[in-house]
Chimera marker file (.cmm) of the C-alpha trace (Angstrom):
<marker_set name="trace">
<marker id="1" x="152.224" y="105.565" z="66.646" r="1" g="1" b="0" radius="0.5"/>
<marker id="2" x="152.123" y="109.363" z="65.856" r="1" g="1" b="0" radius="0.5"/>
<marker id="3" x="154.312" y="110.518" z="63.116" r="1" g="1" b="0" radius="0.5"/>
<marker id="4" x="154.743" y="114.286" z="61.411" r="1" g="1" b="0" radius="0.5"/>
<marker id="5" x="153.967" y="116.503" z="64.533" r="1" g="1" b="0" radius="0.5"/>
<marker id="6" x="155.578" y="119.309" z="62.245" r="1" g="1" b="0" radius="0.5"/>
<marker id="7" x="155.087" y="121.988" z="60.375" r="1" g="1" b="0" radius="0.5"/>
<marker id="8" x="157.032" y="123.342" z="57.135" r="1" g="1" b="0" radius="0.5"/>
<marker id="9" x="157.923" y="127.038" z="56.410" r="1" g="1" b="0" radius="0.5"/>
<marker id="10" x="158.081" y="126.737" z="52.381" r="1" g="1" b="0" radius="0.5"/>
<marker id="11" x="157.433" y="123.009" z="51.531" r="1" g="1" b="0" radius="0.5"/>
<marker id="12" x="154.020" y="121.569" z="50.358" r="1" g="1" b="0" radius="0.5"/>
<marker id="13" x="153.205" y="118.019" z="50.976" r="1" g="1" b="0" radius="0.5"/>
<marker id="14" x="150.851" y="115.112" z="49.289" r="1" g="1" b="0" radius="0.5"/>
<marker id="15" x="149.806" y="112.716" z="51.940" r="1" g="1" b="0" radius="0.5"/>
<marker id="16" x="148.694" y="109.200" z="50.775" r="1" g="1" b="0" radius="0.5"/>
<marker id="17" x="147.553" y="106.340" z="52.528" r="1" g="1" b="0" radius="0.5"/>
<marker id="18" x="148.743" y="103.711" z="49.684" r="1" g="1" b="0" radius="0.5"/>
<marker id="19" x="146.865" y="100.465" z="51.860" r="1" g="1" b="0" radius="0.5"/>
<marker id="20" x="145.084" y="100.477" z="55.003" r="1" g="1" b="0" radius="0.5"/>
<marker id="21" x="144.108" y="103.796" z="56.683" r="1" g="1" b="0" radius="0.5"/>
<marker id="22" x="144.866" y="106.359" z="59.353" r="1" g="1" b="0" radius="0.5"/>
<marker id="23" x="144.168" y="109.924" z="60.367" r="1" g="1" b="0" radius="0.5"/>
<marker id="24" x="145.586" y="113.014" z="59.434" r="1" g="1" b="0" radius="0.5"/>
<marker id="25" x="145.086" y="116.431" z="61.998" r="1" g="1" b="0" radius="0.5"/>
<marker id="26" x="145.681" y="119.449" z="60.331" r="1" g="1" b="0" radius="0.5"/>
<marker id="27" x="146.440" y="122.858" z="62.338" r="1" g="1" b="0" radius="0.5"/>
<marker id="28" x="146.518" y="126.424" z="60.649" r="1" g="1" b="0" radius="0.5"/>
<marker id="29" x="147.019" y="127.928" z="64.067" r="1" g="1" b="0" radius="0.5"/>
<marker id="30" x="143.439" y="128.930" z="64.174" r="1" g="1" b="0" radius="0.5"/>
<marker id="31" x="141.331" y="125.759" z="63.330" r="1" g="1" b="0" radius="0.5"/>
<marker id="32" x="142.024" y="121.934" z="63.706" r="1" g="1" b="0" radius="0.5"/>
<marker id="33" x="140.081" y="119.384" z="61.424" r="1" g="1" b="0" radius="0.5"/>
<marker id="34" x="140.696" y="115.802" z="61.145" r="1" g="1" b="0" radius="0.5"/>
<marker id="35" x="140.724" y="113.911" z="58.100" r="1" g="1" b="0" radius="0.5"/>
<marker id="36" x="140.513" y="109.806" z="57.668" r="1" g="1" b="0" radius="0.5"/>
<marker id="37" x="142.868" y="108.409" z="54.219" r="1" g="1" b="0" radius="0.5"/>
<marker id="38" x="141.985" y="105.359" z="53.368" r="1" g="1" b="0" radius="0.5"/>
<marker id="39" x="142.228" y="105.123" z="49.966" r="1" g="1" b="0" radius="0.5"/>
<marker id="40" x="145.384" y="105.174" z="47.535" r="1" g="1" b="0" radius="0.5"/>
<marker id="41" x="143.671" y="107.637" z="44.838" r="1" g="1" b="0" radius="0.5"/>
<marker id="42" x="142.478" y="109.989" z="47.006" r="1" g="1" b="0" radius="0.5"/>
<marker id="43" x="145.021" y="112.405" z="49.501" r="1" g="1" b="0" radius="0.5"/>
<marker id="44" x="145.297" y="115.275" z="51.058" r="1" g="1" b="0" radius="0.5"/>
<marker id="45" x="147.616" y="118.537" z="50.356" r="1" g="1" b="0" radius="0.5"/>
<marker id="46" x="149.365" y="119.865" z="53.182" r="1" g="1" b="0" radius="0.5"/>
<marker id="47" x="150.603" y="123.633" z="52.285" r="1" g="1" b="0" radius="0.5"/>
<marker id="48" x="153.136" y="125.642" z="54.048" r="1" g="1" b="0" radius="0.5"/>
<marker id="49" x="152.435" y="126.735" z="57.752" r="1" g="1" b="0" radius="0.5"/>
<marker id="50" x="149.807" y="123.770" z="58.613" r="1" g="1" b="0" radius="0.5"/>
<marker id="51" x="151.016" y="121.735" z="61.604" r="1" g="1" b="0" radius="0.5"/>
<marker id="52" x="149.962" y="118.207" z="60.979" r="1" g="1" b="0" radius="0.5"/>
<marker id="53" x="150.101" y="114.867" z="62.487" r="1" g="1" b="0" radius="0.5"/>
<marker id="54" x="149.390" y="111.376" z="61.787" r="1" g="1" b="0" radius="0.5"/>
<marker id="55" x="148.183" y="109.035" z="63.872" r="1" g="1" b="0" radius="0.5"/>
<marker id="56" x="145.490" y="105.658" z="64.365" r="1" g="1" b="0" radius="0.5"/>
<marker id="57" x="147.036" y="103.616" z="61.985" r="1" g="1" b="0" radius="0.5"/>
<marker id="58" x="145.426" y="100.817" z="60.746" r="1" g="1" b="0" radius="0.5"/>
<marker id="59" x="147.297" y="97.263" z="60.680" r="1" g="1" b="0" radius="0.5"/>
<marker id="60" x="149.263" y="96.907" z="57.647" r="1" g="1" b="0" radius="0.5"/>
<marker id="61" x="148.850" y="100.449" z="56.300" r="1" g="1" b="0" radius="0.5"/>
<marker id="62" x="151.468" y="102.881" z="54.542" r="1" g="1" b="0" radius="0.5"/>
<marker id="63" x="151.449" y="106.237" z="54.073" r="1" g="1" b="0" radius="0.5"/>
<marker id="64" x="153.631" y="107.857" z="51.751" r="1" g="1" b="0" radius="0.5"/>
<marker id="65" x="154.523" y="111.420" z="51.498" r="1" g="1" b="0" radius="0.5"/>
<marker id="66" x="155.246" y="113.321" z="48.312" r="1" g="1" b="0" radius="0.5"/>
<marker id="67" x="157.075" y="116.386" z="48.685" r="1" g="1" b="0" radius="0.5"/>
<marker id="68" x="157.727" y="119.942" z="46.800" r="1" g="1" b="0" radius="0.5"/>
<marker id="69" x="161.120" y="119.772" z="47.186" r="1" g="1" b="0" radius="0.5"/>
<marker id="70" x="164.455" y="118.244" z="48.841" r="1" g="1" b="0" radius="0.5"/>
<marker id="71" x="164.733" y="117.759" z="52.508" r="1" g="1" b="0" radius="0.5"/>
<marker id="72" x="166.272" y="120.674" z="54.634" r="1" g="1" b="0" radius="0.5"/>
<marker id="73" x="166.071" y="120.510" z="58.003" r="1" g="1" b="0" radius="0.5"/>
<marker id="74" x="166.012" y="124.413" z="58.301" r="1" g="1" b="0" radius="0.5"/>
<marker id="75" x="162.478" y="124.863" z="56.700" r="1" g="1" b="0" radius="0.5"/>
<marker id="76" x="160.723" y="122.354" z="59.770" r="1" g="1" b="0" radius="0.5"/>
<marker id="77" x="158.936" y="123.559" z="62.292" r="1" g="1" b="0" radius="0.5"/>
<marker id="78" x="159.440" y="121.096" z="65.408" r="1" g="1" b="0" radius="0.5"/>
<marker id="79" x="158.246" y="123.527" z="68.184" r="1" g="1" b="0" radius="0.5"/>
<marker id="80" x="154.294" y="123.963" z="68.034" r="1" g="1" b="0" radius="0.5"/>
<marker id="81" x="154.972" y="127.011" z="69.792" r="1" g="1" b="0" radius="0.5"/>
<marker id="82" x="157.661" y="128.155" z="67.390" r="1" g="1" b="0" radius="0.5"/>
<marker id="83" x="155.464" y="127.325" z="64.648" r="1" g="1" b="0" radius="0.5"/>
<marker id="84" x="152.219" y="129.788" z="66.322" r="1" g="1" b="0" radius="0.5"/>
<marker id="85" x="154.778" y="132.448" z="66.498" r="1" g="1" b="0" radius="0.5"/>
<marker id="86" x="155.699" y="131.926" z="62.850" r="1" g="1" b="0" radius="0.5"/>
<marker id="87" x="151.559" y="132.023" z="61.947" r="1" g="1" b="0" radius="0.5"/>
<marker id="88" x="151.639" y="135.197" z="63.998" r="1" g="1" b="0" radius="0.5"/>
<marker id="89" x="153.833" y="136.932" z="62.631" r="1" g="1" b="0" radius="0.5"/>
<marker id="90" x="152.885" y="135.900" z="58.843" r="1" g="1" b="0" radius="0.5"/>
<marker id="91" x="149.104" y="137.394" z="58.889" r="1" g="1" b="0" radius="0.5"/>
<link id1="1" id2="2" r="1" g="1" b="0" radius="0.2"/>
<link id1="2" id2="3" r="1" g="1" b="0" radius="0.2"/>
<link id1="3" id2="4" r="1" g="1" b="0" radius="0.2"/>
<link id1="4" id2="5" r="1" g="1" b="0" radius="0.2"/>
<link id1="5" id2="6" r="1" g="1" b="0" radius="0.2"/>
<link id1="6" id2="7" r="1" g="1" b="0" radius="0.2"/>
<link id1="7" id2="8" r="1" g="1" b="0" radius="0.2"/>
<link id1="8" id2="9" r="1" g="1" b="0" radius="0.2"/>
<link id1="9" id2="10" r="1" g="1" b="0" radius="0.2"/>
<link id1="10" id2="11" r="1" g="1" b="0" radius="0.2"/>
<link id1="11" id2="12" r="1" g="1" b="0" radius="0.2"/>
<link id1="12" id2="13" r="1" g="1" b="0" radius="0.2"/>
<link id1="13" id2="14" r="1" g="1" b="0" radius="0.2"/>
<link id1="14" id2="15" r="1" g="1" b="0" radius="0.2"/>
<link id1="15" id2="16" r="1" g="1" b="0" radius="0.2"/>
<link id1="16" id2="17" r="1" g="1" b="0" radius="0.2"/>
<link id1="17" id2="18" r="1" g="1" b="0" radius="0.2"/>
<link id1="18" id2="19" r="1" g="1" b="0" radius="0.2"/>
<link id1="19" id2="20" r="1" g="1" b="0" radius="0.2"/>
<link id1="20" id2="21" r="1" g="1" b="0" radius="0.2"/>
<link id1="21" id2="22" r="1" g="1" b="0" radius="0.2"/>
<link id1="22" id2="23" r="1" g="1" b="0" radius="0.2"/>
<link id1="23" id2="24" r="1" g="1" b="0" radius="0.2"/>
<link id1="24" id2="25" r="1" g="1" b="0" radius="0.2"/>
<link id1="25" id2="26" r="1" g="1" b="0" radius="0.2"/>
<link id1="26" id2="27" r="1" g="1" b="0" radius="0.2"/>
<link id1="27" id2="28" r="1" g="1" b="0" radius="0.2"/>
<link id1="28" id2="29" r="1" g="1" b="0" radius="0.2"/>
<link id1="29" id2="30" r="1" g="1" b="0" radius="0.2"/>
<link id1="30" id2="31" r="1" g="1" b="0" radius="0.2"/>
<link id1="31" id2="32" r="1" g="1" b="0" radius="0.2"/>
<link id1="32" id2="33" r="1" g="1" b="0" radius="0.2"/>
<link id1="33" id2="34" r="1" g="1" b="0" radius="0.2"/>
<link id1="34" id2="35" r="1" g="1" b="0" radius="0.2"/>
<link id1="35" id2="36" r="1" g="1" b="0" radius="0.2"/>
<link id1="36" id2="37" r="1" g="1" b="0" radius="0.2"/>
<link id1="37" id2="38" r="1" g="1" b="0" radius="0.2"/>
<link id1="38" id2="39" r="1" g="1" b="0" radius="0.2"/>
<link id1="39" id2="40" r="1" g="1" b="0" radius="0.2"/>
<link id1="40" id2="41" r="1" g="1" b="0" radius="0.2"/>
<link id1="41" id2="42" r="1" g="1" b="0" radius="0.2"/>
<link id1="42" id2="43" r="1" g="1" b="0" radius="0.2"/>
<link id1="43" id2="44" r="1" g="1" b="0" radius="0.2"/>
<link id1="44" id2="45" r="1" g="1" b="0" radius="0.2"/>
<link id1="45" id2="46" r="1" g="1" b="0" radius="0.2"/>
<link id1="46" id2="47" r="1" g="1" b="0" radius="0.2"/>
<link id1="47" id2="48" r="1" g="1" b="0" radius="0.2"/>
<link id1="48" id2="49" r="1" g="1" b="0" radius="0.2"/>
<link id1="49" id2="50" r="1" g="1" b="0" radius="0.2"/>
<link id1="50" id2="51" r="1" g="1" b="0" radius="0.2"/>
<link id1="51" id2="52" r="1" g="1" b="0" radius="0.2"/>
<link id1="52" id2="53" r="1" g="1" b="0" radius="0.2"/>
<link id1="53" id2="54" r="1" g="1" b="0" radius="0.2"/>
<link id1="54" id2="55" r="1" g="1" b="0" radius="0.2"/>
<link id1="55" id2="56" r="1" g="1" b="0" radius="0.2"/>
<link id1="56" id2="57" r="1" g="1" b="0" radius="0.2"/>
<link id1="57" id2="58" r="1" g="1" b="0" radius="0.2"/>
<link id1="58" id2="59" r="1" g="1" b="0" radius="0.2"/>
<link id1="59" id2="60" r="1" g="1" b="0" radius="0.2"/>
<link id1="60" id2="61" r="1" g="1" b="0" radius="0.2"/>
<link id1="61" id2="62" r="1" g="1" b="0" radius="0.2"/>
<link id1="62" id2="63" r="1" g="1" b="0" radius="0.2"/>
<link id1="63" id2="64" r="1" g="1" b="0" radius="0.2"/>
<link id1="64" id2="65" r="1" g="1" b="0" radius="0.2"/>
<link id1="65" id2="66" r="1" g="1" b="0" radius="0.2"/>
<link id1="66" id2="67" r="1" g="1" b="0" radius="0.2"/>
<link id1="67" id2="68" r="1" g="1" b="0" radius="0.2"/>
<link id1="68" id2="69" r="1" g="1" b="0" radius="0.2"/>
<link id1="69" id2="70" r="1" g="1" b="0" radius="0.2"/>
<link id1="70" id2="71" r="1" g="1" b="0" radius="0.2"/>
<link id1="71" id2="72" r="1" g="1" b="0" radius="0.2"/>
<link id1="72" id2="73" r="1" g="1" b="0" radius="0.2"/>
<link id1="73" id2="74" r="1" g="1" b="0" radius="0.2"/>
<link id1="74" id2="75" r="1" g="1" b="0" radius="0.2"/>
<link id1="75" id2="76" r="1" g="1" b="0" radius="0.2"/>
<link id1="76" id2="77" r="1" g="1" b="0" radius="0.2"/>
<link id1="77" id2="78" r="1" g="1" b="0" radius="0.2"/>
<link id1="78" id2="79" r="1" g="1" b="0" radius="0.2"/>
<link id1="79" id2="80" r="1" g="1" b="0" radius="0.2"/>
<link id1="80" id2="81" r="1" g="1" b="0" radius="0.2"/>
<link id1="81" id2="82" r="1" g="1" b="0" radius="0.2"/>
<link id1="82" id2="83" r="1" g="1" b="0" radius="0.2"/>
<link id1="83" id2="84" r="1" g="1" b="0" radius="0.2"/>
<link id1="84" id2="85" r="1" g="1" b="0" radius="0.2"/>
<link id1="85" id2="86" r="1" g="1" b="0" radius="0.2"/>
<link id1="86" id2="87" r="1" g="1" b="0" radius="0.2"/>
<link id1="87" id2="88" r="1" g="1" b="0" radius="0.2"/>
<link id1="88" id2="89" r="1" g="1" b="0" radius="0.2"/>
<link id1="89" id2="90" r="1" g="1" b="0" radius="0.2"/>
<link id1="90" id2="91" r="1" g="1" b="0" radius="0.2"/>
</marker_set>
């Protein structure tokens, strides 16, 4: 399963993988990296404007995701596209 495939216009995010392990891909609109969690004390901050997805779950993991503030749907970027546009226009 993939999950996140977003980005966020404000919002910062904590990823954790809390047991097991999968991959997180990070996109600032001009560089992808890749990073593995697979430990519960270690995670990785996702700041506004990074697309990111997770993916290659391990059996039995969870991932939990801390974030800066409440959910609003307005402050998501769905749209890759939308959310190049958005990188565009912000540098």
């Amino acid at each position: 399963a993939r999950r996140g495939c977003h980005a966020h216009r404000t919002e910062q995010e904590l990823i954790l993988a809390l047991t097991g392990s999968f991959q997180v891909r990070v996109d600032d609109g001009e560089s992808t990296r890749e990073f593995q969690l697979s430990r519960p004390d270690q995670g990785l901050y996702v700041p506004p404007l990074v697309w990111h997805e997770v993916q290659g779950f391990a059996v039995g993991s969870v991932c939990a995701v801390l974030a800066s503030g409440r959910y609003n749907g307005d402050d998501y970027f769905h749209s890759y596209e939308e959310f190049l546009a958005a990188v565009r226009h912000s540098r």
